[in-house]
N, C-alpha and C positions, 0 to 999 in steps of 0.2 A: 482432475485435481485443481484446474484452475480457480474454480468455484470455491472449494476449500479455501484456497489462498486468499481470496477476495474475504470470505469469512475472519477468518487470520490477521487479515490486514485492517480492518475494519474493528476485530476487536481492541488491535492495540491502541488504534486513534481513539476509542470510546475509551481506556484506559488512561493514556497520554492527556485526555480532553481537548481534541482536538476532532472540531467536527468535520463530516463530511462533505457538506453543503451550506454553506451559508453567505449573509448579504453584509456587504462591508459597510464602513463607515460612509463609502462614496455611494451608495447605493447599487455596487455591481454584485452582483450575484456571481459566488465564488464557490470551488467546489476544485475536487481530483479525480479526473479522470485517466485512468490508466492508459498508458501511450505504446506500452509494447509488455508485454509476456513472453515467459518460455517455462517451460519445464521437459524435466529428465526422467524417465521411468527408469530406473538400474533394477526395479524388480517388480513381476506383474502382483498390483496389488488387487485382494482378493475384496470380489465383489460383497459388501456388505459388512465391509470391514471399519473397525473402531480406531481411529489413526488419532498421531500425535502429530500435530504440527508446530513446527518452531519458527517462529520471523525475526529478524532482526532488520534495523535499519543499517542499510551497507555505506550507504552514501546522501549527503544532502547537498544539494548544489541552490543555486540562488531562487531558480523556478520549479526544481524537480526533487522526488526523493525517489532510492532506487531498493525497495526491499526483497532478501534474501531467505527462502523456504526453504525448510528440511521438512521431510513427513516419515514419519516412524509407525511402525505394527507392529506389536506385542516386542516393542525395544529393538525391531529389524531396522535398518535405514533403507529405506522403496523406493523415494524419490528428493530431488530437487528442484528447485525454480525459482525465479522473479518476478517482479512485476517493476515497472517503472510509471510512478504517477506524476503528473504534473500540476501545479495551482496554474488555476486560470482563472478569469472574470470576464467576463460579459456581459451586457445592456441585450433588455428584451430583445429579441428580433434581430440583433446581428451577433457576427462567430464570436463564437470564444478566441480568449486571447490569454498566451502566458504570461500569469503575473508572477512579484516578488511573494514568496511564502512570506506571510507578516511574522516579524521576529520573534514574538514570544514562543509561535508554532513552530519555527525554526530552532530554538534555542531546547527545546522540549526534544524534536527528534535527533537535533545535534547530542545534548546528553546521554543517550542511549546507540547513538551511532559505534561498530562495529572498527 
């Protein structure tokens, strides 16, 4: 299901307009990478199945955002999960480093925050 989530999650930033990947004004290449997952099965969902996923923004903090998964089948509730992403930037050739979500991105999943 995690996959799904990432789908899920991925739509709503292409919704929100808020991309996945990109180079900032300083020239760091900046992006969100997922820093922890989980999910809950409460019921075995069935292989080949047409699911409803629902995400919300749970929480926005200065470097991270923490969104919340429900997944539904034929209107059953299946499962649960999260994901926890963080903005970060980096210069070719060395780590990545947590940055400030730039505010308009911020102010965007603050609006819809939970």
């Amino acid at each position: 299901l995690l996959r799904y989530f990432e789908e899920a999650e991925q739509a709503l930033f292409r919704e929100l307009q808020i991309p996945m990947i990109w180079r900032g004004d300083d020239g760091l290449s900046r992006g969100w990478p997922r820093v922890a997952a989980a999910c809950d099965l409460l019921q075995p969902v069935p292989l080949g199945s047409e699911l409803e996923i629902l995400v919300r923004v749970e929480r926005v903090r200065h470097t991270s955002v923490q969104l919340a998964f429900e997944v539904f089948h034929a209107a059953e509730f299946m499962a649960r999960g999260s994901l926890r992403l963080a903005c970060i930037a980096a210069k070719s050739g060395q780590p990545m480093r947590a940055a400030a979500i730039p505010d308009e991105m911020a102010r965007r999943l603050q609006a819809i925050c939970s």
